[in-house]
C-alpha positions, -999 to +999 in steps of 0.1 A: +128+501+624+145+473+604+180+484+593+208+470+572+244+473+568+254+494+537+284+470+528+268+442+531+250+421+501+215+406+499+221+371+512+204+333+506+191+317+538+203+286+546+181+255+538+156+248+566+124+229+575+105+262+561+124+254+521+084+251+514+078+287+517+078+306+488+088+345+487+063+371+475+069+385+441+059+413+417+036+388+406+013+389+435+009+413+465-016+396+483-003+382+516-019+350+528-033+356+567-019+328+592-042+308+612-023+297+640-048+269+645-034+254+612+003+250+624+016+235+654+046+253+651+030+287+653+030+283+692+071+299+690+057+331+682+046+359+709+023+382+685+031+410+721+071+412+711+060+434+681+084+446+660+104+466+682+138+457+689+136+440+656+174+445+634+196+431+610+234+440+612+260+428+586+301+433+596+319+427+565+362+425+577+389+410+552+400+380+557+380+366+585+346+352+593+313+375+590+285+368+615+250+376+604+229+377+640+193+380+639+179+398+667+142+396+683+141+411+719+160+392+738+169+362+719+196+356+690+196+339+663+230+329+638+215+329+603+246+324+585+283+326+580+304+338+554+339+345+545+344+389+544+374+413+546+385+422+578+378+462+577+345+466+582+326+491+567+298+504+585+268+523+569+226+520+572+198+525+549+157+519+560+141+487+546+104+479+547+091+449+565+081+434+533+117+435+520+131+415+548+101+394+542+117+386+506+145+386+516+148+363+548+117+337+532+113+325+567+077+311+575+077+323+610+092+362+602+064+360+572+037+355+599+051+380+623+053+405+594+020+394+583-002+398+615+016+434+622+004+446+582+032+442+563+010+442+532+006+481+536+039+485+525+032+472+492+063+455+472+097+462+466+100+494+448+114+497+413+147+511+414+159+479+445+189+461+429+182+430+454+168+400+437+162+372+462+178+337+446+152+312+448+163+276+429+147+242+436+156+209+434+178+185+457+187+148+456+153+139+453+148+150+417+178+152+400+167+186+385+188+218+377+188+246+400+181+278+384+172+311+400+136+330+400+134+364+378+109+391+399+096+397+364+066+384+353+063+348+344+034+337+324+021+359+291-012+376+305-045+360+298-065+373+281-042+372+254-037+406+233-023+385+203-054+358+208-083+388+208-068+399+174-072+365+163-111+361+176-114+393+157-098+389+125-124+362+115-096+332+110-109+314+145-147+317+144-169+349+147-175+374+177-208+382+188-222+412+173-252+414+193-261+419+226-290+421+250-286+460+261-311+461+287-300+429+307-263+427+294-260+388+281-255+371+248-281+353+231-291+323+240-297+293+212-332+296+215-332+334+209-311+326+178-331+300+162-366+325+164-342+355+152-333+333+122-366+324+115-383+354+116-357+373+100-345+401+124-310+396+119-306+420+091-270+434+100-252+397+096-278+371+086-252+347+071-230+351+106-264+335+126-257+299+114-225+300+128-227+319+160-249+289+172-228+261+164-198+275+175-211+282+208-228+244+212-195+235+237-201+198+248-207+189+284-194+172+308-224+147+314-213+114+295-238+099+266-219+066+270-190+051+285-171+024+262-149+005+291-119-014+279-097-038+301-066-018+289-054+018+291-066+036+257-040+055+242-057+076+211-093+080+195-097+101+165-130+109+144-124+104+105-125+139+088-157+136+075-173+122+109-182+088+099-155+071+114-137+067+149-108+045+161-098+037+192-060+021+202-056+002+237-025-013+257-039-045+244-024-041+209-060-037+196-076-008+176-113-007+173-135+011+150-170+024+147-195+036+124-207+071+137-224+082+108-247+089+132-227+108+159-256+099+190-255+059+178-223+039+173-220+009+157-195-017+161-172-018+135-141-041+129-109-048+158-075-050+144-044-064+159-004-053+164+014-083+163+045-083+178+036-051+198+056-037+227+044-013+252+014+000+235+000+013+203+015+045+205-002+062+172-024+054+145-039+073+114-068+071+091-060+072+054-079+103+034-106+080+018-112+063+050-100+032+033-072+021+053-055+022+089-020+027+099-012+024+135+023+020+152+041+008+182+075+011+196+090-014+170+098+004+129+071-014+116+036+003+111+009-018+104-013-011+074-050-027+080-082-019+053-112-009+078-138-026+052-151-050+078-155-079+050-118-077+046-096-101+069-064-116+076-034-099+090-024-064+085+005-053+055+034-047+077+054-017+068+091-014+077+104+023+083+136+008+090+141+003+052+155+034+034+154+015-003+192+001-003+198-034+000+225-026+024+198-013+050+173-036+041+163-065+064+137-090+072+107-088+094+118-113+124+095-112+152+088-075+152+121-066+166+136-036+156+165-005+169+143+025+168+105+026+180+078+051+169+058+076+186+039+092+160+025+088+122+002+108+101-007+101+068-005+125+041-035+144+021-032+125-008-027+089+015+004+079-007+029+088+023+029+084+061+050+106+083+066+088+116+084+107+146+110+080+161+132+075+192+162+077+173+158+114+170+147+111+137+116+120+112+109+093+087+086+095+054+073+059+040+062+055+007+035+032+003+035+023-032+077+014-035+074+001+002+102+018+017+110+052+036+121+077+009+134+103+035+151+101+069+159+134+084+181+126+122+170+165+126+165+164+167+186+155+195+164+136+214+134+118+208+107+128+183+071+131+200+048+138+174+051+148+136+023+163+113+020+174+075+017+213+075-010+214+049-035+184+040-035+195+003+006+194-002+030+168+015+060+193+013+058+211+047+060+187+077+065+198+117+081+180+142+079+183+178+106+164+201+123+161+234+148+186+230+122+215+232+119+224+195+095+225+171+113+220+136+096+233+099+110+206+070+108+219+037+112+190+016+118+208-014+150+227-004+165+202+022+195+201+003+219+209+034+194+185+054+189+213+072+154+231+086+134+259+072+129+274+106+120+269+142+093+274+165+115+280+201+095+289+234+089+259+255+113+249+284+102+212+283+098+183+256+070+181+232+040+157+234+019+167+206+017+186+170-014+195+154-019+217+122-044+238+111-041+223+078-044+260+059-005+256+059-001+289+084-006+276+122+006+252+145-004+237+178+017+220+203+017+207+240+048+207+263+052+192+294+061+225+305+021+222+314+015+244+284+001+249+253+012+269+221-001+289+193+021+291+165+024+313+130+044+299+103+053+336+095+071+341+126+090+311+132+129+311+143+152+311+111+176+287+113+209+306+112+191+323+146+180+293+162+216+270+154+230+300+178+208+290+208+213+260+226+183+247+240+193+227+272+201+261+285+160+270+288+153+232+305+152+219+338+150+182+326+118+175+341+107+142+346+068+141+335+060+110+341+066+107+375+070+143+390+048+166+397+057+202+375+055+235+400+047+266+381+068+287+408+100+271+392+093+277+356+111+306+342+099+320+308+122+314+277+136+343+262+133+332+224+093+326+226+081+330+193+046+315+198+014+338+196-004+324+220+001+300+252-026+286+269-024+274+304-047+253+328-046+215+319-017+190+329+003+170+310+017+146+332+021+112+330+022+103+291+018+122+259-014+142+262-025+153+230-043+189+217-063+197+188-079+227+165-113+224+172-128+215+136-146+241+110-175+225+109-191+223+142-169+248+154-161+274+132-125+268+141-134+285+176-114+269+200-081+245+206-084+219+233-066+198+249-065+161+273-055+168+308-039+142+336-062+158+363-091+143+339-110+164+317-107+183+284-098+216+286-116+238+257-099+273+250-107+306+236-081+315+213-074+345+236-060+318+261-094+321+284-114+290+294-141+282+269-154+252+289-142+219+308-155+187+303-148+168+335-143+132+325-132+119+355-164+129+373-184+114+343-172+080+348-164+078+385-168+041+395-187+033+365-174+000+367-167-027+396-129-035+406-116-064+391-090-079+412-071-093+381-071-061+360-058-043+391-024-036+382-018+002+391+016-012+417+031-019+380+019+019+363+020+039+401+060+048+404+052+076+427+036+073+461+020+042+472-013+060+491-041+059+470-032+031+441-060+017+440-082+045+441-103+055+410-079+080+384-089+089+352-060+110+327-076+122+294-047+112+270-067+123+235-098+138+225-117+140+188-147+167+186-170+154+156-166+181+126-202+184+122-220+176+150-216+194+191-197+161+205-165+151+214-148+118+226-126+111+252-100+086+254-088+081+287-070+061+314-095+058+339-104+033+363-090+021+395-057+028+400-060+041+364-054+004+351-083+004+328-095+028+298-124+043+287-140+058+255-166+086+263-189+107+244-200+141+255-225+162+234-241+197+239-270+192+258-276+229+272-269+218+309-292+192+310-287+167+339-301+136+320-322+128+287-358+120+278-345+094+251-334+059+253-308+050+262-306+075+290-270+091+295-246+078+311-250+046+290-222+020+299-210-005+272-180-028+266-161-023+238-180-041+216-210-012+225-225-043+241-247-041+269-229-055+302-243-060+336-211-061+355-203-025+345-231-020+368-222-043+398-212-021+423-168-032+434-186-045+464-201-067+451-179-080+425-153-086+452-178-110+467-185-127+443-146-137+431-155-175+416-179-157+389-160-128+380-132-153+369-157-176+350-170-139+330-135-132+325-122-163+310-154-163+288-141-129+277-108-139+271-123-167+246-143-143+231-114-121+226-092-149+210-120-158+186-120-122+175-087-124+166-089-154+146-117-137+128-093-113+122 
């Protein structure tokens, strides 16, 4: 029998070499089974002692020293030591194994608990006051301590508030038929002759869209477009014809993909100046023109007719209109960078989220921001317009954990119109709808939100809250996140969170999946473990497409391009080994594809480009070119993409001659340009 002193309290073990060991919870009541083989400390144990004997006695006494002694058989152990009273005060209530399991979090009690069934005795029951204090931290990461609630953590999946959603007809439409005798869904092929012979009475105008929206791309790769840089973002135009690409090089590319299966080479522009990367870039409404930005105030502003040359229009955000603000372009140097821009429907503005906390809106025409809103208190990740047919409502998604609603029309008081509050961790991304009602974001809380302009935070609410309460100031780039420390915020307002992909490492970026080719059926999202994760809005897993597997040594190691020491902060096993982090992704809106942008390459140096389209599991292709097509970024056929590293490390002398030939080829490009 376990026992324990009435006036005593439930105590915190002292730090150990078992800190790894985590506590059950309500959340689970499985109870992992030990193999001793595993642990070479498991020889201490003696699985004959039982639990008999087995007690845990607390003396509380004023004013002196309380000894908590651990008994097993024979042996004693001093757990810990605290200051108490010196009148004791004796009393004993029963407690189950699985209690002292909780509460002790010792590895090797768990495991003498555990192979003596201390999973029949279920959880702690309902009305126990004792919450076991679990925090994490240390000098290591520099992170808050904050204690673990035994409620539960994560909204469930499927999501109540996501079915009603899938069934109102806004995100796609639900099946309505099903095969009765052998309980599946209709395949494409049972669609198409149902369509065609007319058999769908009940809903014939749903039949169309059923099968597109279920064409979910795979993870087999059509082609692979290798860059020598990391590529940041890669974005299909909205009617499909058109697709961008921005590297670490300072370049952006663009293609013709008026056919979706066939890309043509289109045009390269240039950042001057640049510093870091290209961070963001957007495509005007008509297609006609290209802004792209980098962590200097100036956006570039480049026509994508490929007859049209010279160097881009160069548009300073640092220039509110007064002449006392207003100063020259010298050498692209600047006090605030940018991190996001979108353009607005009608293309006359463009929208940019800064590092100095701020949202800026540039007009085109007069040359000079006409609004500056220093709305955040930290950096400003990503900004969008809220609907593409008015440039009043914007959203803006920063550092400090908010999600803020501009009204440009009533921002008298420079205040917000409301507030989206429910992450613990910065934002990476925005995306809207575009019907002027819902709102997508990604934390690197590791999640991803589903928001309703209708229930946002008003502001008189949310000025009462202060944020930096709900954070642990988590590092992203260089930690990795542990879903036992994250504790839910208690001013979630979003309908829906999904949960699965990473966002580690950089700004990983979701989407809506488009109306088209999708019926507006799923959101989706880039992922640092390498694939695209595609989402039910119900928060299940519609499908993955597994990038990293696509394109796994799809090109040779270059020795010079081999600079993961200078991106790799964390530990030093495995640099050079072959990563791939989706960053962004762009389905096609009318046609079952989607490309990938990536880092990918050894030691995740390099980038890729990658298309994936619905191929109903097939492993490869009768047409030419067969899949898994590899190209430079030209779409030009190379052979060295298909040397194996092997080889190309043998051969040092010519892979130095192909690369200087490449960097002439690249500096006549950009003279061209």
């Amino acid at each position: 029998m376990n026992v324990y002193d009435a006036g005593g309290e439930w105590l915190d073990e002292e730090d150990d070499d078992d800190m790894d060991f985590e506590p059950t919870t309500d959340d689970s009541e499985d109870v992992e089974y030990f193999d001793p083989s595993e642990d070479p400390e498991a020889e201490f144990q003696d699985a004959e002692d039982g639990l008999s004997g087995f007690e845990i006695e607390f003396s509380m006494h004023e004013g002196g020293n309380e000894s908590i002694t651990h008994e097993r058989g024979n042996e004693a152990e001093v757990l810990e030591t605290q200051t108490q009273p010196a009148h004791a005060t004796m009393g004993r209530i029963q407690v189950s194994p699985t209690q002292m399991m909780q509460l002790l979090g010792n590895a090797g009690l768990r495991r003498l608990f555990t192979n003596h069934g201390a999973s029949e005795f279920g959880t702690l029951n309902a009305d126990d006051d004792g919450e076991i204090e679990d925090g994490y931290g240390g000098p290591s990461t520099g992170r808050k301590r904050r204690s673990k609630g035994v409620k539960q953590k994560f909204p469930p999946i499927p999501s109540e508030e996501g079915r009603k959603l899938m069934d109102s007809g806004t995100f796609g439409r639900n099946e309505y038929y099903e095969d009765i005798l052998r309980k599946r869904k209709n395949r494409l092929s049972r669609r198409l002759m149902s369509r065609e012979l007319g058999t769908n009475v009940d809903h014939p105008l749903s039949t169309n869209r059923l099968m597109f929206q279920g064409l979910i791309p795979s993870s087999k790769a059509d082609t692979i477009i290798h860059y020598n840089s990391r590529c940041y973002s890669g974005q299909f135009s909205d009617d499909g014809n058109f697709f961008f690409s921005c590297a670490q090089d300072f370049k952006v590319r663009m293609y013709d993909t008026s056919n979706p299966y066939k890309w043509k080479y289109y045009k390269t522009v240039v950042y001057p100046f640049g510093q870091w990367t290209i961070t963001d870039a957007s495509l005007s409404p008509d297609n006609r023109f290209l802004a792209y930005s980098s962590i200097r105030s100036i956006v570039c502003l480049a026509p994508t007719d490929p007859t049209e040359i010279g160097d881009p229009l160069l548009l300073d955000f640092s220039d509110i209109g007064d002449r006392s603000s207003r100063r020259r372009f010298n050498g692209g140097h600047s006090h605030f960078g940018i991190w996001s821009i979108r353009f607005s429907g009608d293309g006359r503005e463009i929208v940019a989220g800064t590092t100095d906390h701020s949202v800026y809106v540039y007009d085109i025409e007069s040359r000079h921001s006409v609004l500056r809103i220093p709305g955040h208190h930290n950096d400003v990740n990503a900004v969008c317009f809220g609907d593409a047919s008015s440039p009043h409502i914007l959203y803006s998604g920063s550092d400090d954990t908010l999600i803020k609603v501009w009204d440009r029309r009533s921002m008298g008081d420079s205040r917000e119109a409301g507030v989206f509050m429910g992450h613990t961790e910065g934002l990476t991304y925005v995306d809207s709808k575009g019907d002027g009602r819902y709102v997508l974001s990604n934390g690197k809380d590791q999640m991803m939100k589903l928001w309703d302009l209708r229930k946002m935070m008003p502001t008189e609410n949310a000025s009462k809250i202060d944020p930096n309460c709900y954070t642990t100031g988590f590092d992203y780039r260089f930690m990795a996140y542990s879903e036992t420390e994250y504790q839910p915020h208690p001013h979630d307002c979003s309908l829906v969170t999904f949960r699965g992909h990473r966002v580690l490492k950089t700004l990983i970026r979701c989407h809506f999946s488009p109306s088209g080719s999708t019926n507006s059926r799923y959101v989706y999202s880039g992922s640092e473990d390498g694939s695209v994760y595609i989402y039910n809005m119900d928060a299940t897993l519609a499908g993955k497409i597994n990038v990293r597997d696509a394109t796994h040594e799809s090109r040779p190691r270059d020795p010079e391009l081999d600079n993961s020491s200078h991106f790799e902060m964390g530990d030093r096993r495995g640099r050079g080994d072959w990563k791939t982090c989706v960053r962004d992704a762009s389905w096609h809106p009318n046609a079952p594809v989607i490309a990938a942008t990536s880092w990918n390459g050894w030691g995740m140096s390099t980038g890729t480009c990658t298309t994936h389209s619905w191929n109903d599991g097939a492993e490869d292709d009768e047409a030419e070119p067969k899949m898994g097509l590899r190209v430079d970024e030209r779409l030009e056929h190379d052979d060295d993409l298909y040397m194996s590293s092997r080889s190309r490390y043998n051969r040092p002398s010519q892979f130095r001659t192909r690369l200087r030939n490449q960097r002439a080829a690249a500096a006549t490009e950009n003279d061209e340009d």
